[in-house]
C-alpha positions in Angstrom: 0.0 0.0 0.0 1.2 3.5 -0.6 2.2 5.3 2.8 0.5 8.8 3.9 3.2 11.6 3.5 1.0 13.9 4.2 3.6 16.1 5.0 4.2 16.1 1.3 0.8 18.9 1.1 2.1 21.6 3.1 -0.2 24.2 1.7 2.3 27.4 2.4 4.0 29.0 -0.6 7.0 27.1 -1.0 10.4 29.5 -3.3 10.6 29.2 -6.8 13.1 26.9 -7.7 14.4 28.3 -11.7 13.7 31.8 -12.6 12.9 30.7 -15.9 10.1 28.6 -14.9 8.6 31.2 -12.6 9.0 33.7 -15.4 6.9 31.4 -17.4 4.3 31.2 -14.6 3.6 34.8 -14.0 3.4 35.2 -18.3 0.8 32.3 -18.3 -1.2 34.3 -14.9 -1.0 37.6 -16.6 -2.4 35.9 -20.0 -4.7 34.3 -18.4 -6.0 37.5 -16.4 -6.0 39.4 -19.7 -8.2 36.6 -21.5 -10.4 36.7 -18.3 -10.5 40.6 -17.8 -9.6 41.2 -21.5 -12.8 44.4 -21.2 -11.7 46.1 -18.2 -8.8 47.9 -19.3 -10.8 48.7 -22.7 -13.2 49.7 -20.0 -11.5 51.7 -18.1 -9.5 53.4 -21.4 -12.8 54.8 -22.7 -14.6 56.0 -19.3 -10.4 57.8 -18.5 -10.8 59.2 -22.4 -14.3 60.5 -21.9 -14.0 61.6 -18.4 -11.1 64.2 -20.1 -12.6 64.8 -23.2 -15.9 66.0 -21.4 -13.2 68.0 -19.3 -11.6 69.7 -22.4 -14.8 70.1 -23.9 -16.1 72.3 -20.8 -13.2 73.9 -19.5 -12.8 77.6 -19.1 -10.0 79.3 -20.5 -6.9 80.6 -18.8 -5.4 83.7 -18.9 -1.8 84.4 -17.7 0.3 87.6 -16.2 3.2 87.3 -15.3 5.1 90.4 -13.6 8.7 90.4 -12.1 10.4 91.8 -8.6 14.7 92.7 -8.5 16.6 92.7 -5.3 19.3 96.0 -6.3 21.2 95.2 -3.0 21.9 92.9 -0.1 23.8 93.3 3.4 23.5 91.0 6.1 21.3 92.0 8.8 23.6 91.1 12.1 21.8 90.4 15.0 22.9 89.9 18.6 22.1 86.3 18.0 24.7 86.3 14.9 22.4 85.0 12.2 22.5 85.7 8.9 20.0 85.5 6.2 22.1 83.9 3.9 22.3 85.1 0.0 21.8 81.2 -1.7 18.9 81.1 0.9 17.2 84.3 -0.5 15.1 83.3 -3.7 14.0 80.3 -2.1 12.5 82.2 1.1 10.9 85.0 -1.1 8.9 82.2 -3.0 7.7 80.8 0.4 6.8 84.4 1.3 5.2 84.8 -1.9 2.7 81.9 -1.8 2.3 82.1 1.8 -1.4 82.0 2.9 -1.3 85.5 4.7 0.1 87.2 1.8 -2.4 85.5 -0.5 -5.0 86.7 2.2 -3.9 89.9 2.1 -4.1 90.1 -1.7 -7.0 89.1 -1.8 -8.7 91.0 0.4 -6.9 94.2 -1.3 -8.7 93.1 -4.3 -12.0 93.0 -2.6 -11.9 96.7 -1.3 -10.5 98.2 -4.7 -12.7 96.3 -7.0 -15.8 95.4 -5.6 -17.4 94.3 -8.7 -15.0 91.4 -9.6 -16.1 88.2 -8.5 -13.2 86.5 -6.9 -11.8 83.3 -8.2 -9.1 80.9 -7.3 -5.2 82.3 -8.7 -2.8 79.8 -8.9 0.8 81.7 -8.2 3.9 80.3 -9.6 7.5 82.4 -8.6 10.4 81.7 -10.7 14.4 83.1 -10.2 15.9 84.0 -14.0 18.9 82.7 -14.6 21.5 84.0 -13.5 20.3 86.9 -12.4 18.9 88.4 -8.7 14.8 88.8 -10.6 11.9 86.7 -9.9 9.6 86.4 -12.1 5.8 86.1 -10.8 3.5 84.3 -13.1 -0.4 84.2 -11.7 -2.8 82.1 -14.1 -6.9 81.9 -13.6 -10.0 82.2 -15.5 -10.7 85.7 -15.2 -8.6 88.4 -17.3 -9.3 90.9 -15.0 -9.4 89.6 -11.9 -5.9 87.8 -12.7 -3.8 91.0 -13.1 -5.8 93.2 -10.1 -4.8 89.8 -7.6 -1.2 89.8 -9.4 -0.7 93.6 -8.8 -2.0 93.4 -5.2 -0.1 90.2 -4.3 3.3 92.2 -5.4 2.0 95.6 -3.0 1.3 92.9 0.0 4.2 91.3 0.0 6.5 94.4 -0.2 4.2 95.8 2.7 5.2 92.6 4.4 8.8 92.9 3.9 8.9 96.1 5.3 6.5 95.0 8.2 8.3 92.1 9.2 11.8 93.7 8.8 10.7 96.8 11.0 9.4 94.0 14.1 12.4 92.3 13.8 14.3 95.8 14.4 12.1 96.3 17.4 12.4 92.6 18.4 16.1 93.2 18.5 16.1 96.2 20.7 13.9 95.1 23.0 16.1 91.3 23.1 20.0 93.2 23.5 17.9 96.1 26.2 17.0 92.9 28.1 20.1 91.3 28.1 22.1 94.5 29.0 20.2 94.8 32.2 20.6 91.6 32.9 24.4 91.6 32.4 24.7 94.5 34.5 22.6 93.3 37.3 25.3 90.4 37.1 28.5 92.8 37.2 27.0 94.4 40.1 26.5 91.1 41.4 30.2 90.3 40.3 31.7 92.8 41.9 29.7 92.9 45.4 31.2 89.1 45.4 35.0 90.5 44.7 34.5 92.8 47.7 33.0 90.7 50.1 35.8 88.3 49.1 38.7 90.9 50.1 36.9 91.6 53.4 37.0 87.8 54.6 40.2 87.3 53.6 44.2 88.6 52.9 44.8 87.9 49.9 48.7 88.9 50.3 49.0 86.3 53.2 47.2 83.9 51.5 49.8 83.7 48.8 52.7 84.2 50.9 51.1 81.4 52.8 50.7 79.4 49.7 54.2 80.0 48.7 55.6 78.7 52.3 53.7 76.3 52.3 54.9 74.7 49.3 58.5 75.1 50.2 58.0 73.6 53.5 56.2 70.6 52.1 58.9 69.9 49.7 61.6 70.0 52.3 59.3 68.2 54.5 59.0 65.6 51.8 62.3 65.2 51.1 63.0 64.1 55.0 60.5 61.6 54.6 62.0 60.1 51.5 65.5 60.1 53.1 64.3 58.5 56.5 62.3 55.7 54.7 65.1 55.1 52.9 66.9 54.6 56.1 64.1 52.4 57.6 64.2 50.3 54.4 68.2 49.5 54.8 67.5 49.1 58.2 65.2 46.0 57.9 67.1 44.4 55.1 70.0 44.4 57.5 70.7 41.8 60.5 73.2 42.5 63.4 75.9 40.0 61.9 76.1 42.0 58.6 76.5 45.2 60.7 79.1 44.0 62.9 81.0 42.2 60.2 81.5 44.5 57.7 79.6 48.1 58.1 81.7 50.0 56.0 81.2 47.6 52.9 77.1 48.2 53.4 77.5 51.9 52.6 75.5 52.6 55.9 75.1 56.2 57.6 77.2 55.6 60.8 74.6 57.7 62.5 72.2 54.8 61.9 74.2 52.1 63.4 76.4 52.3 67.4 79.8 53.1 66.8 81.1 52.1 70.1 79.7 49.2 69.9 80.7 47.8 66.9 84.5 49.3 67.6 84.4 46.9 70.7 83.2 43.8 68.9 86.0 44.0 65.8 88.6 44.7 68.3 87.7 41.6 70.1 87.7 40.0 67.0 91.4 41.0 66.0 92.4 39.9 70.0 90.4 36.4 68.9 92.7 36.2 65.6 95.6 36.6 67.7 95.1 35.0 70.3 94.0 31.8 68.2 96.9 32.3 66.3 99.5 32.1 69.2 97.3 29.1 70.2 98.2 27.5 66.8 101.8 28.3 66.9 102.7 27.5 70.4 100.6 24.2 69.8 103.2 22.8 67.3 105.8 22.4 70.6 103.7 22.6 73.1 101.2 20.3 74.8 97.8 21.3 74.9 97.7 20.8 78.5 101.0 23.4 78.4 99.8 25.4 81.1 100.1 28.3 78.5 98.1 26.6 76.0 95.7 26.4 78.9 95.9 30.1 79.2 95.7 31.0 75.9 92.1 28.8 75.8 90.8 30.5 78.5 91.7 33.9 77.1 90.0 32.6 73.9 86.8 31.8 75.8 86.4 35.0 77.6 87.3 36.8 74.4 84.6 34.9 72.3 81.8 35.9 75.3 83.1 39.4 74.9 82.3 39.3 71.7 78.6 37.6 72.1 77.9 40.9 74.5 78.8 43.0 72.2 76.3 41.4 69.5 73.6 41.5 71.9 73.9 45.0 72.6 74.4 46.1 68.8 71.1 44.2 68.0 69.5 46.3 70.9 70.4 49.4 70.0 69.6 48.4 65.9 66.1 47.9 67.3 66.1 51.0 69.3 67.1 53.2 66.1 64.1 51.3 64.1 61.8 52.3 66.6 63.3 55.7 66.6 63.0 56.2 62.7 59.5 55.2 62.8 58.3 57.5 65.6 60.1 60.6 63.5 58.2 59.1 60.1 55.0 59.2 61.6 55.2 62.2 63.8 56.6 63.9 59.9 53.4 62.2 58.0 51.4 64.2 60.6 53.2 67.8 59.8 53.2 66.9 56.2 49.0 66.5 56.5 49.0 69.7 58.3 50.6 71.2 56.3 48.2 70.0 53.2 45.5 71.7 54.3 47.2 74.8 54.6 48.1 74.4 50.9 45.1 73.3 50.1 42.7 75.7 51.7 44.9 78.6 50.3 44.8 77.0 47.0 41.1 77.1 46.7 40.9 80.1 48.1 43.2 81.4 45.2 41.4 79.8 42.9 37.7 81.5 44.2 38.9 84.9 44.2 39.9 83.6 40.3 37.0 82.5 39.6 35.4 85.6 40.7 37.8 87.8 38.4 37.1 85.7 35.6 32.8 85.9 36.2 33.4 90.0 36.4 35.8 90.2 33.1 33.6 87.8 31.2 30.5 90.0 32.4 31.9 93.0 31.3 33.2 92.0 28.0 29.2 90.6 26.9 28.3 94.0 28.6 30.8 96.3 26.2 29.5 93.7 23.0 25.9 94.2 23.4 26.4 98.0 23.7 28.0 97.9 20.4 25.0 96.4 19.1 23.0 98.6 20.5 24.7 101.1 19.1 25.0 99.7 15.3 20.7 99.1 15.6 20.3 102.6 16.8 22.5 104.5 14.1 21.7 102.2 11.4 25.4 101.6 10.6 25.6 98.0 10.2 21.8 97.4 9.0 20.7 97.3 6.0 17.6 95.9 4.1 17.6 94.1 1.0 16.0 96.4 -1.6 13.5 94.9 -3.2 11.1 96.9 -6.0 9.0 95.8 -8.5 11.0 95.5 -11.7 7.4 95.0 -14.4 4.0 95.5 -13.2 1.5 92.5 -14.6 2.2 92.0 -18.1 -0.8 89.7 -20.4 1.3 86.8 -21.5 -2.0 85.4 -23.1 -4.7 82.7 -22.6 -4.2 79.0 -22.4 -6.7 76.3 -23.5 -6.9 72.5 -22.9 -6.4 70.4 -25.9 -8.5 68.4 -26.5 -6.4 65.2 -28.3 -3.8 65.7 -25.2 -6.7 65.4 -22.9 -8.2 62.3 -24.7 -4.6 60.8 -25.0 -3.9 61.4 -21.0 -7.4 59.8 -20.3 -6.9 56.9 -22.1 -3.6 56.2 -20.6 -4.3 56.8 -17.3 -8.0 54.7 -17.7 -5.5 52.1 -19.6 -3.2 52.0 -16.5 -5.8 51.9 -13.6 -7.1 49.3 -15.6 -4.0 46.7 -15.6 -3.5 48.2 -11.4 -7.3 46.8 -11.5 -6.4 43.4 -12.8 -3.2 42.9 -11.0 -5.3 43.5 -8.2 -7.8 40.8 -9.1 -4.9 38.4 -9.7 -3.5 39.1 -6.0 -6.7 38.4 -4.5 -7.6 35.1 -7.1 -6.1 32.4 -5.5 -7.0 29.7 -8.5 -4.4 27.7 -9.4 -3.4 28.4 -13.2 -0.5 25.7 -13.8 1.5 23.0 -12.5 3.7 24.9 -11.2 1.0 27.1 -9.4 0.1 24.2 -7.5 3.8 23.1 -7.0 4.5 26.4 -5.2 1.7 26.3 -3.4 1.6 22.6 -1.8 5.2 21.2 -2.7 2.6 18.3 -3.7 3.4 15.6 -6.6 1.6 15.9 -9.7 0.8 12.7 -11.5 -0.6 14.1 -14.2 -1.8 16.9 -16.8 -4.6 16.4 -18.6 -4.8 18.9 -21.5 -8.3 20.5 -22.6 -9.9 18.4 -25.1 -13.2 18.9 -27.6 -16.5 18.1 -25.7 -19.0 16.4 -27.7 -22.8 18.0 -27.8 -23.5 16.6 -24.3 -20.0 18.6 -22.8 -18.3 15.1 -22.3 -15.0 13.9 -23.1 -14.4 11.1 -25.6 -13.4 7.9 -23.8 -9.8 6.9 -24.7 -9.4 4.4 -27.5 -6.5 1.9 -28.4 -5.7 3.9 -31.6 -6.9 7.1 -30.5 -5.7 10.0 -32.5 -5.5 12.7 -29.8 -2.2 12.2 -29.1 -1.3 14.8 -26.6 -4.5 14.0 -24.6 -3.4 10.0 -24.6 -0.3 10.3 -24.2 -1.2 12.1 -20.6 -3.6 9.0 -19.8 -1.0 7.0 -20.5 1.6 9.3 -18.2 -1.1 9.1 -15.7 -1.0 5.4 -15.6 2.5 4.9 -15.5 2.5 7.1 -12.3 0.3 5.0 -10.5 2.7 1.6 -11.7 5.6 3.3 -10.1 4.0 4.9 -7.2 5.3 1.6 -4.9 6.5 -1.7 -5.4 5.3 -4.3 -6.8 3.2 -5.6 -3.7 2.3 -1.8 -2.8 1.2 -1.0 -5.8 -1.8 0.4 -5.4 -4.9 -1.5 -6.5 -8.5 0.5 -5.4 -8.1 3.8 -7.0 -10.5 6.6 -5.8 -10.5 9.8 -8.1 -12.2 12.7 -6.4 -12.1 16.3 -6.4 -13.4 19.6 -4.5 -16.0 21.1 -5.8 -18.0 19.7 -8.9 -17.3 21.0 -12.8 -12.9 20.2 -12.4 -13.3 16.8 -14.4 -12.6 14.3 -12.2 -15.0 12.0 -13.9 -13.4 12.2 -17.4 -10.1 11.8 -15.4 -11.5 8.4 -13.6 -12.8 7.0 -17.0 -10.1 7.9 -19.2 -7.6 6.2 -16.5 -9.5 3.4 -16.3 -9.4 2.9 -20.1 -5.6 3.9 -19.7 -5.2 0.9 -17.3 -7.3 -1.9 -19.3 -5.1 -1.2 -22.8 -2.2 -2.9 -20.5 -4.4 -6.2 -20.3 -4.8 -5.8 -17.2 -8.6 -6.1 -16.0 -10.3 -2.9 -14.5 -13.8 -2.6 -12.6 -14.6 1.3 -13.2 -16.8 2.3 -10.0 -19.3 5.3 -10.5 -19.2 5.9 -6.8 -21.1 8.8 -6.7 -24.4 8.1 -5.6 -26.0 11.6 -6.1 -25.0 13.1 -8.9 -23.6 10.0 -11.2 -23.0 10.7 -14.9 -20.5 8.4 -16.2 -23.2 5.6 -17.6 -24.4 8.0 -20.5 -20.5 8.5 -21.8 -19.9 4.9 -22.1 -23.3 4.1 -23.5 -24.3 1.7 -20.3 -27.3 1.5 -18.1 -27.4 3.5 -15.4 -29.4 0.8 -13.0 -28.8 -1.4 -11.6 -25.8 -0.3 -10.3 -24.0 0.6 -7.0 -27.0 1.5 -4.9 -28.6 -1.6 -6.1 -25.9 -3.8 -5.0 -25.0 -1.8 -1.7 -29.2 -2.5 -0.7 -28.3 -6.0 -1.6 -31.1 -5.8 -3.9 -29.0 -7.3 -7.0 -25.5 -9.2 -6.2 -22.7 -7.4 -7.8 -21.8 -9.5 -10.7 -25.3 -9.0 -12.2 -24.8 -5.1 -11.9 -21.6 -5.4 -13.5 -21.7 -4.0 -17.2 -18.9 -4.4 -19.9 -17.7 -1.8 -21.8 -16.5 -1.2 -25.9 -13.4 -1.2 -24.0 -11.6 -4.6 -24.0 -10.9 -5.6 -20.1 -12.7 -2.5 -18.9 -16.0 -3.0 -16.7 -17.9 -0.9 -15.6 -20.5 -0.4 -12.2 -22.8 2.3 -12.1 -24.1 4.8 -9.9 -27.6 2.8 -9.4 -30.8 4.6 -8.9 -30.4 8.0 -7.0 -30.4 6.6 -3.1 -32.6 8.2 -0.5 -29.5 7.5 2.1 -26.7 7.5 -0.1 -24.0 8.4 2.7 -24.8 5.6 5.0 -24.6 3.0 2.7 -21.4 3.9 1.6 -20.7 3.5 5.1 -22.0 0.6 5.5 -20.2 -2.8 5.8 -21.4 -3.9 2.7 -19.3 -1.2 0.9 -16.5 -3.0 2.6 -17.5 -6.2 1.2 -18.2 -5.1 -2.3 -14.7 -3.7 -2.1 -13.3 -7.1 -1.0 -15.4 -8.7 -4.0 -13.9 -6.7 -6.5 -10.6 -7.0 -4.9 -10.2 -10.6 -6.2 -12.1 -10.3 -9.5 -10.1 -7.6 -11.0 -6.4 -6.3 -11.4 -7.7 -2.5 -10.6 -10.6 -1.0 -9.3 -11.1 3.2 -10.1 -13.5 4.4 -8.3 -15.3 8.2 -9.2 -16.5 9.7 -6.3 -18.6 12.9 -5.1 -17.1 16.0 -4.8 -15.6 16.7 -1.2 -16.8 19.6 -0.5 -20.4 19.1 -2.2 -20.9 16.3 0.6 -19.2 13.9 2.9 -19.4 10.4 1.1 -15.7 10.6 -0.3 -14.4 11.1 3.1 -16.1 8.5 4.2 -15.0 6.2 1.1 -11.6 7.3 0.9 -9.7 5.5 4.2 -11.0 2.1 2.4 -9.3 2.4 -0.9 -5.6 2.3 -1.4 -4.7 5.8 -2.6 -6.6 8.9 -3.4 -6.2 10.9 -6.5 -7.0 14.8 -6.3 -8.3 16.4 -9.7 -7.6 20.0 -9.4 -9.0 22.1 -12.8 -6.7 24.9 -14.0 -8.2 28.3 -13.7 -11.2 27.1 -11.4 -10.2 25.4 -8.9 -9.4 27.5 -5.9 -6.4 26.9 -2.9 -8.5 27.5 -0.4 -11.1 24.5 -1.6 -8.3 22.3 -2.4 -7.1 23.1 1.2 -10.1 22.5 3.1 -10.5 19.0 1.0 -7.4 18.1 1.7 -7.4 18.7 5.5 -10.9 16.8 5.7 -8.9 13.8 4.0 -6.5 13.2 6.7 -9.0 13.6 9.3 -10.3 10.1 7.8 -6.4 8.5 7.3 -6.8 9.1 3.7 -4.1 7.8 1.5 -3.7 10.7 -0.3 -0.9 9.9 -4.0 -1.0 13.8 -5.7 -2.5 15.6 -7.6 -4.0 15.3 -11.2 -4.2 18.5 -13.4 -7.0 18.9 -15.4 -7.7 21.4 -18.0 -4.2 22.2 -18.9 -3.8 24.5 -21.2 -1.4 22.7 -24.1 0.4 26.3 -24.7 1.2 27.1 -21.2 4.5 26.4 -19.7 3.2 22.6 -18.3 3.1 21.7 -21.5 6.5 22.6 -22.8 8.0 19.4 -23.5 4.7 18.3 -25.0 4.3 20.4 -27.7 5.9 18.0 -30.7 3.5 15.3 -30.3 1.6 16.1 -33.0 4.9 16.3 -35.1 6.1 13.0 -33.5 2.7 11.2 -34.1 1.9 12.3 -37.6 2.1 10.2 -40.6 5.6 10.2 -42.2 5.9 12.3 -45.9 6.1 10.2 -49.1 9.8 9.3 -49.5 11.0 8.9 -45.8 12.6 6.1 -44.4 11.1 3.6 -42.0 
């Protein structure tokens, strides 16, 4: 049996694999959304080509004045805040100040107390700088002569008004700004200097740096004994009373660190032990040691030797003593050496105060004597000056303007053409039909075991059944593909053997699709029981010329046995079981466990059994049917079908355990891109020219 990989229908949009075929995808959608919406851009063309038309057709005309304004001069106006209205900032700021709304107001308004009697109308305002030159040009356009150049000729009078307006509040703004400042400045010298004053009373400042200046000499000397007398502790500890007695000259040690006396005594007992040990030595070569001046000389040697250990004992003392000493002096001189610290430190900051104060005052004064230049240069006028702006050309006519009415038809039909394509892209985002094999492989990374191309219907709108010799070769040729699939789906004891062919909604073909495999099947000798399993709506008996009772719904009532409702067909090994008389019940005795047995029955008669079924989402009988049959084929129709249907059918099948094989394509479209390796069977199949070799 074939296994459920259902993980195979993962229903998110999987990545295209080769550009080229998802190039070929999107040119079969957007061919296929211009055959199916072919009239809305032709639509949309003519409404966008009338609408304008009807536009030109009633528009007023326009008339246009244009007039132009010259700046003759330019200084910088210098303010206490130092900004500059900058030259390459000029032009653009006078055509904001142009079309700003209170100018525009102003105009307008100018317009209504000089000429009553013109009706006011919109003006559309459009400033310009000439090249290269220090003119704007002022161009007004609207659909009264009159009223055009009266708005044009105010505008210009408003806005020099409002030059001179706004230039004369920014003088006053500026006074009024640097007179504020200056008091404050000199409420904050008086401040200033009340703090230097009160500073001198509390303190002297000529001690306080004579102070400072002890101080620091007194700290470095001060310093300086420290450093020497830790340097002396230091020797001092690396030092033992051996190395001191033994050789204190060689250690490079202040004699005031170590007891003279002390160690004069010890080496001069230790020459009298040298001597005395060497008259010991040379009197012992002729004399007994028990001479009694050998005896002597050992007892001098002993006494000399304790002489000696006394003399250690009171070096080490007095070594002690003097550590104890230096570190007494070391910490009563860290205890100036803070003292003194604070003195430095307190005169320090207080240097540094009456510093700070200086600096406040001089700072102080200095803003004080710059804002009383300014002052100054905004009182006397000698470092402001305006930009000098006069109206070069009052409003000259520069003539009326019409719309055209090919331009207008032309604009219309291209933007009507273009909303119309925005309109069918948009239908093709939200269309989810699948439109090829590929489609359906992006969307459900499902196998396809077939494409069925569109054939001719006969009156009736059925499908020829496939013939042993049958000349549509494309359309055989995808049976026979179909077929094949289901061979190889498994091995040969998995290979499937009860078929079910069903579909989502009704209309997708998944009757032609059972028949035409089950001929398929029965042209390899193999024998086939074709099963119209749909008891509500079954229409394969009139196709292949058979009864249509008794059939299935007979049978499943047990009211005939199943070999007499067994019909053959013009098909050689192909049977064929019809839907039966329309059941009142038609679910439950699919249900039923005589379904199971029927099943089991044909099981053993035939090779194959291919079952047509109902529609999923039309009713539940195929869900029902499907977990008793090997493997499930899924007839999806191109360009009707939709994901979301194929989705829901889907998900109802593995609810049941349906053993679900892929997907069969139906309705291919033999140009599209699924049928690219498909399109020489004609060639391939037709009869060979008079001449050619076999």
């Amino acid at each position: 049996m074939v296994a459920n990989e259902f993980d195979l229908f993962d229903d998110k949009p999987k990545a295209a694999g080769d550009w080229q075929d998802q190039a070929r995808h999107y040119w079969q959608l957007a061919k296929l959304l211009l055959r199916r919406y072919w009239w809305l851009p032709l639509l949309t063309l003519v409404l966008g080509a009338s609408w304008r038309g009807w536009q030109a057709q009633n528009d007023r005309p326009t008339y246009r004045w244009g007039a132009k304004i010259m700046l003759s001069g330019f200084v910088a106006q210098q303010l206490n805040t130092g900004v500059q209205e900058q030259f390459s900032y000029w032009f653009g700021n006078q055509r904001a100040f142009l079309e700003s709304s209170d100018v525009r107001k102003a105009a307008r308004e100018r317009v209504a107390a000089f000429y009553p009697d013109l009706q006011p109308i919109p003006v559309s305002i459009q400033p310009m700088q000439l090249p290269d030159t220090s003119i704007i040009q002022v161009v007004a356009t609207g659909s009264d002569r009159e009223y055009t150049q009266r708005y044009l000729d105010a505008l210009l009078e408003e806005y020099i008004n409002w030059r001179q307006q706004m230039k004369g509040e920014t003088s006053e703004r500026a006074l009024l700004a640097i007179t504020e400042q200056l008091d404050d400045i000199e409420r904050k010298i008086q401040q200033g200097e009340d703090a230097v004053v009160e500073f001198r009373k509390r303190n002297n400042l000529i001690f306080i740096q004579e102070q400072g200046d002890a101080a620091g000499s007194n700290l470095a000397a001060l310093e300086r004994r420290r450093s020497e007398l830790r340097t002396q502790m230091r020797l001092l500890e690396s030092l033992d009373v051996d190395m001191q007695l033994q050789n204190p000259e060689g250690l490079g040690l202040d004699k005031a660190l170590l007891n003279s006396a002390a160690t004069d005594d010890y080496q001069a007992a230790k020459r009298r032990l040298t001597q005395l040990k060497a008259e010991r030595d040379q009197f012992g070569r002729y004399l007994k040691p028990r001479h009694p001046k050998m005896i002597s000389l050992g007892d001098e040697i002993s006494r000399t030797e304790e002489l000696m250990e006394i003399y250690r004992e009171q070096a080490e003392q007095q070594m002690g003593d003097r550590k104890q000493e230096l570190k007494a002096q070391l910490e009563n001189l860290n205890i100036i050496i803070s003292e003194q610290e604070k003195v430095a430190l307190e005169n320090s900051r207080l240097s540094a105060e009456f510093e700070r104060l200086q600096a406040n005052l001089e700072r102080f004064r200095n803003q004080h004597e710059t804002l009383l230049r300014s002052l100054q240069t905004i009182e006397t006028g000698q470092d402001i000056s305006t930009e000098i702006v006069s109206v070069l050309e009052r409003p000259q006519y520069f003539g009326e303007t019409r719309m055209s009415l090919q331009r207008s038809l032309v604009e219309g039909g291209i933007l009507g053409l273009g909303f119309g394509l925005v309109l069918i892209a948009g239908l093709g985002l939200i269309d989810n039909r699948v439109v090829s094999g590929e489609d359906l492989r992006n969307r459900f990374d499902a196998p396809i075991l077939g494409l069925i191309p569109v054939e001719d219907q006969r009156q009736d709108g059925r499908v020829e059944l496939l013939q042993p010799a049958d000349d549509r070769h494309m359309f055989a040729e995808a049976c026979r593909t179909l077929r094949s699939s289901l061979f190889f789906m498994g091995a040969d004891a998995d290979r499937p053997e009860v078929i079910l062919v069903t579909s989502s909604v009704p209309e997708e073909g998944k009757s032609t699709v059972a028949m035409n495999l089950a001929a398929a099947i029965a042209l390899t000798s193999s024998k086939v029981l074709l099963v119209d399993a749909d008891l509500r709506r079954g229409q394969i008996a009139p196709t292949l010329h058979a009864a249509r009772a008794p059939g299935l719904a007979e049978v499943l009532q047990q009211q005939v046995a199943l070999d007499a409702a067994i019909q053959p067909t013009e098909i050689e090994n192909l049977s064929f079981l019809a839907s039966g008389a329309y059941p009142q019940r038609p679910g439950e005795l699919l249900l039923s466990r005589r379904m199971d047995e029927i099943l089991t029955q044909a099981r053993e008669a035939y090779d194959y059994v291919v079952i047509d079924s109902a529609p999923i989402l039309a009713t539940d009988d195929t869900t029902s049917l499907a977990q008793r049959v090997d493997v499930a084929l899924f007839v999806v129709r191109t360009n009707y079908t939709q994901t979301r249907q194929i989705k829901n059918s889907l998900e109802r099948l593995r609810l049941r355990g349906a053993k679900i094989g892929g997907f069969v394509l139906n309705y291919v479209n033999v140009k599209g891109s699924d049928y690219y390796y498909y399109k020489k069977y004609n060639d391939y199949y037709a009869p060979p020219s008079s001449g050619a070799g076999s």
